[in-house]
C-alpha positions in Angstrom: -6.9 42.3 -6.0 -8.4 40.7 -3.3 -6.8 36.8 -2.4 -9.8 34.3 -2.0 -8.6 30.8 0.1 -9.3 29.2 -3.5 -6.2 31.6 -4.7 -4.2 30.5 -1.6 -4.5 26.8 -2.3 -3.9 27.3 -6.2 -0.9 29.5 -5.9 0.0 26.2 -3.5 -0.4 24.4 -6.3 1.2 26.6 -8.8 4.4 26.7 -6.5 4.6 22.3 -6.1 4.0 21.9 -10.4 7.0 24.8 -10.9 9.5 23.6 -8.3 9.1 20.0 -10.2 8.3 21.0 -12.9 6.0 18.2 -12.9 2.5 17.3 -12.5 2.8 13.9 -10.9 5.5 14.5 -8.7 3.8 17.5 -7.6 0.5 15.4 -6.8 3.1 12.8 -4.6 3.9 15.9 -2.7 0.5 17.2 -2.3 -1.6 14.1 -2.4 -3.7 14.5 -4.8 -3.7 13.2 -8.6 -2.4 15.1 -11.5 -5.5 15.5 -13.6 -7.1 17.7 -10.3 -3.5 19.7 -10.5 -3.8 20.8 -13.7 -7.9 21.3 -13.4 -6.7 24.1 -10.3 -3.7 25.3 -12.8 -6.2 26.4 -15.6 -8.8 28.1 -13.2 -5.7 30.0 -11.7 -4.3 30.8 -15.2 -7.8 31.8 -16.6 -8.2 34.3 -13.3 -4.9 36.0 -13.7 -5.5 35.7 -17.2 -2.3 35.0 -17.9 -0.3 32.0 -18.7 2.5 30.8 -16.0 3.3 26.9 -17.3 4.4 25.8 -20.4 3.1 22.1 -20.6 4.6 19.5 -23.4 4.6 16.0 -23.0 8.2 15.9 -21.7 8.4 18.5 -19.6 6.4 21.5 -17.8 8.7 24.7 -17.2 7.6 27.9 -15.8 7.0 30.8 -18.2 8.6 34.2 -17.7 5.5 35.3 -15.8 5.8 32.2 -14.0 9.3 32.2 -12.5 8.9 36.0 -11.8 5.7 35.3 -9.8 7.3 31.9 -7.9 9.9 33.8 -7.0 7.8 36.3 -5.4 5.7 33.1 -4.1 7.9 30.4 -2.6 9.5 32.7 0.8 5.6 33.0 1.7 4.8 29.8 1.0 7.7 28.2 3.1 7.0 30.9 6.3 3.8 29.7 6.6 4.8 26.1 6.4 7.0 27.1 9.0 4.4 28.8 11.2 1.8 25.7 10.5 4.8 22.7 11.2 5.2 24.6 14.5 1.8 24.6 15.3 1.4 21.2 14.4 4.3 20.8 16.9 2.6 22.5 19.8 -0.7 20.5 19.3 -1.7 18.4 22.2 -4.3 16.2 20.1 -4.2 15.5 16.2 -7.7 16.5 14.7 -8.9 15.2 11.5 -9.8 12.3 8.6 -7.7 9.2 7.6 -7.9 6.8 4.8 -6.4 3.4 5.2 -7.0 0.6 2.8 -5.2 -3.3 3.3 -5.8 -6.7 2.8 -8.5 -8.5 5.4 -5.3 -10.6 6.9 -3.6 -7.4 7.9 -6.4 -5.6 9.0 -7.1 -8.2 11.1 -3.8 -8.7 12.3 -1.3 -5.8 12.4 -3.8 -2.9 11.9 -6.9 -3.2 14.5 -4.7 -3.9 17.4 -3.5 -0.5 17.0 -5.7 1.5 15.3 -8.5 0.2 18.2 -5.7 1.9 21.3 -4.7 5.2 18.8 -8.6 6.3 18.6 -9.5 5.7 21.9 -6.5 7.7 22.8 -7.2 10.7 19.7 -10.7 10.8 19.8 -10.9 13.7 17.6 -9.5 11.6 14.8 -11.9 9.7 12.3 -10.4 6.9 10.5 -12.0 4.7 7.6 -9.8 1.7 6.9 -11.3 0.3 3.4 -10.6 -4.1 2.9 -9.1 -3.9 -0.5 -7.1 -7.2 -1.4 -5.4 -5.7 -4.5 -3.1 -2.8 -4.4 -4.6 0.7 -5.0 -4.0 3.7 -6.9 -2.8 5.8 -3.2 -3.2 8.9 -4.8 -5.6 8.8 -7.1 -8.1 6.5 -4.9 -7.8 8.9 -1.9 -5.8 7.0 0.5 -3.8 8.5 3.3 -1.6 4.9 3.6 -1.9 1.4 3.0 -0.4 -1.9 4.3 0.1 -4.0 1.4 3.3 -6.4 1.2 6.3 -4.9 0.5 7.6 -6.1 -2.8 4.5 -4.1 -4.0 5.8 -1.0 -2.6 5.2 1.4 -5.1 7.5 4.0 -7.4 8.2 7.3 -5.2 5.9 5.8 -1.6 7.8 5.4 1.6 7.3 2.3 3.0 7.5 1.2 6.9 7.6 -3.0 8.1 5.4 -3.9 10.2 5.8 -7.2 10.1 8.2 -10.4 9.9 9.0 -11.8 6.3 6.2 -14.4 5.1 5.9 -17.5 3.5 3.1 -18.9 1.5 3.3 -23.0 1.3 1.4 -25.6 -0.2 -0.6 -28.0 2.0 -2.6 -31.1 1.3 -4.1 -33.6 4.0 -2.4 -36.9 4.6 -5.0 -38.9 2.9 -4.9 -36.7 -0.1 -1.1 -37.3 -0.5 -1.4 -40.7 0.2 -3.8 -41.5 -2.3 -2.7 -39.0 -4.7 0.7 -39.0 -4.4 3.2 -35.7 -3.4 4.1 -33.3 -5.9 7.9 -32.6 -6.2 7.4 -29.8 -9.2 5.7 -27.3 -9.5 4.6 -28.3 -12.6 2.9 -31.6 -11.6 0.4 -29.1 -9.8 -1.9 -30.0 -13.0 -2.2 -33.5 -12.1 -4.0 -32.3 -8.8 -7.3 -31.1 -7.3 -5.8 -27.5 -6.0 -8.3 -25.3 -4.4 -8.5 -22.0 -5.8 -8.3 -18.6 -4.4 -10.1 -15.3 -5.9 -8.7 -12.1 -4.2 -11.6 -10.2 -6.2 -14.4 -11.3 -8.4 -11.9 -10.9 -11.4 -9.0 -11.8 -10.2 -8.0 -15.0 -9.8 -4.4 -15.7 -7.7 -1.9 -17.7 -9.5 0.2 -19.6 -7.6 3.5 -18.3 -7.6 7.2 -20.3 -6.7 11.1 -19.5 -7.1 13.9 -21.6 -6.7 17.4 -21.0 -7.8 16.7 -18.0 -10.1 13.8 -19.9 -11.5 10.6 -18.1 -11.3 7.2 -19.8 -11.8 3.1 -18.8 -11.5 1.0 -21.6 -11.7 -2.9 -21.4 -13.1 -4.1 -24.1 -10.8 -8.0 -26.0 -10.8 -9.7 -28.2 -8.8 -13.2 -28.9 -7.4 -13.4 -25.4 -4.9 -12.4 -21.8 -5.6 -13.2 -19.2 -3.2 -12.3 -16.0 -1.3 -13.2 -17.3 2.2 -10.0 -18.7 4.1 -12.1 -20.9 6.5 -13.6 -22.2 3.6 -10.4 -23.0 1.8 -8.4 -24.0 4.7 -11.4 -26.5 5.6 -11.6 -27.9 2.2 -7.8 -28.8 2.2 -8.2 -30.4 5.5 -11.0 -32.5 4.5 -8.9 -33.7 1.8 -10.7 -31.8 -1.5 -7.1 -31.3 -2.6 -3.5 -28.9 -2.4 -3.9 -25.0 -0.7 -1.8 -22.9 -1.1 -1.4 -20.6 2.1 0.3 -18.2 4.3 2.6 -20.3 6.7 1.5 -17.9 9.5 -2.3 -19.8 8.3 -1.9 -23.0 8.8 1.1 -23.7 11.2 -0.8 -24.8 13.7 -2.9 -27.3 11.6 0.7 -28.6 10.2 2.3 -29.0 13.3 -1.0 -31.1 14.4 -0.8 -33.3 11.4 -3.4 -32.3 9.9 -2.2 -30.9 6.9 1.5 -31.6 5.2 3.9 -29.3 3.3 4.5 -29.8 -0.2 7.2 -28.2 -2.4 8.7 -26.5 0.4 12.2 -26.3 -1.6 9.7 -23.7 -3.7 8.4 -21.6 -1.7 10.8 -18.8 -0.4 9.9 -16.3 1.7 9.2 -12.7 0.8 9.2 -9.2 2.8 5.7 -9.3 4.6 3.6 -6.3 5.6 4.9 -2.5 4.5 3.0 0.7 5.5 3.1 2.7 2.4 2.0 6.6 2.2 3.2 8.6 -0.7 5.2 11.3 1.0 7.3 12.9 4.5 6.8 16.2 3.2 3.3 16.5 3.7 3.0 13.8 6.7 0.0 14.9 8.7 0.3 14.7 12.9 -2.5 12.4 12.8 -1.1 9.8 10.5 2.4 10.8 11.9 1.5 9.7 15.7 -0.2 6.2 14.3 2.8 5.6 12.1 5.1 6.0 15.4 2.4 3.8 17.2 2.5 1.1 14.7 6.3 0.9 14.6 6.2 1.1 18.6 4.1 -2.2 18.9 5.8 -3.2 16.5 9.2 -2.8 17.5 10.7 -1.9 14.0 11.7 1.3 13.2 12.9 0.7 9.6 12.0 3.2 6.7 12.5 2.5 3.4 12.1 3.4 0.0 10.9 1.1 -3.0 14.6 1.1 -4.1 15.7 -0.6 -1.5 15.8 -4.9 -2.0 13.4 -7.3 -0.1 13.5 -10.6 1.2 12.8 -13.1 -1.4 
């Protein structure tokens, strides 16, 4: 029987579903999403035709052909991971595609300084970094890594900070509070003008608050929603009503006077900006060598997992 490169990449597959014995830990490993593992599964089975998983909804365990060909399998499969890791190794210059995907504010801020130096050093690296203000699906959207904040760090992702802890606050200008008066409660948010802010068309960001174990999200309204931050920041400085914004936003503008803290007793901080990708096992060089520069410029070599606690 002659082996096609299809065979060699389902036989891969066949070997990451077996060892455990599941389909979405497998696609963690891999990369890819479940429903295309089991796709490459069938078509292997229907070639061979013979059966080598049984699926159930609890469980999927090897059949007899299964474990007899796995076993066969796995000592090939790991000598040329071997020889393919030592390559990698030897390589001078990473070659290939990334994915990234992160909100505008760290784009702008952590990712671009970086990413700007590591392309004009790899030039035989293409990178597409997507804005996304929500969290994705990693896997199943096709992304090599994300930087989202780290209390969304998902089930099973590694996750690297990049970043400081943050601290959103609520700001209003002077004549607003002075003719409005100061909230002390989160609650008496309802008796303001708050300016709202819409990560996506439908999606509209509560504003949230904790304070001694007590945990609050706020539906706020007011004359302005928008997803534009020089929009929103302006609006609050011209007095339209409260904002609710990343310290890092509008420090300078508070430490001016021209917009005042509200609340503050409410407004904890919380781990800032994580670099998430699903997997070491399978960590390409070219996403290895920006991960080392990001944690270089960054100075912060931490690793985590999402079972680790964060700043609140």
């Amino acid at each position: 029987m002659t082996i096609t490169r299809t065979d060699l990449a389902e036989l891969a597959v066949f070997a990451a579903v077996a060892r455990h014995r599941s389909f979405s830990k497998a696609a963690l490993e891999l990369g890819v999403s479940a429903s295309a593992l089991s796709h490459s599964l069938k078509g292997l089975e229907a070639r061979l035709g013979v059966r080598l998983l049984n699926r159930s909804t609890r469980a999927v365990v090897p059949t007899e052909a299964g474990q007899r060909l796995l076993k066969q399998l796995l000592p090939t499969l790991n000598t040329l991971e071997e020889a393919l890791c030592e390559l990698a190794r030897n390589s001078d210059e990473p070659v290939g595609r990334l994915k990234l995907c992160a909100p505008r504010g760290a784009i702008d801020s952590l990712l671009a300084p970086v990413l700007i130096d590591y392309l004009a050093r790899y030039p035989r690296m293409q990178v597409e970094v997507v804005e996304q203000e929500l969290m994705p699906r990693l896997i199943e959207d096709g992304y090599d890594a994300a930087l989202f904040y780290g209390d969304l760090l998902p089930k099973e992702m590694i996750g690297i900070p990049l970043g400081p802890p943050q601290r959103y606050l609520v700001v209003g200008s002077p004549a607003y509070l002075a003719e409005h008066g100061t909230p002390e409660h989160p609650s008496e948010l309802s008796r303001h003008a708050c300016i709202g802010y819409r990560l996506t068309p439908h999606h509209h960001y509560r504003w949230a608050f904790a304070a001694d174990g007590t945990m609050l999200e706020i539906e706020v309204t007011g004359p302005l929603t928008t997803s534009t931050p020089a929009l929103y920041l302006g609006a609050a400085e011209a007095g339209l009503g409260l904002a609710y914004c990343l310290e890092e936003e509008v420090s300078q503008k508070v430490a001016e006077g021209k917009l005042l803290t509200v609340l503050e007793p409410w407004c904890p901080t919380f781990a800032g900006f994580y670099l998430f990708y699903p997997s070491r096992h399978q960590l390409g060089s070219g996403l290895r060598i920006l991960i080392d520069m990001l944690k270089a410029h960054y100075q912060n070599p931490g690793l985590v997992s999402n079972t680790q606690q964060f700043i609140k």
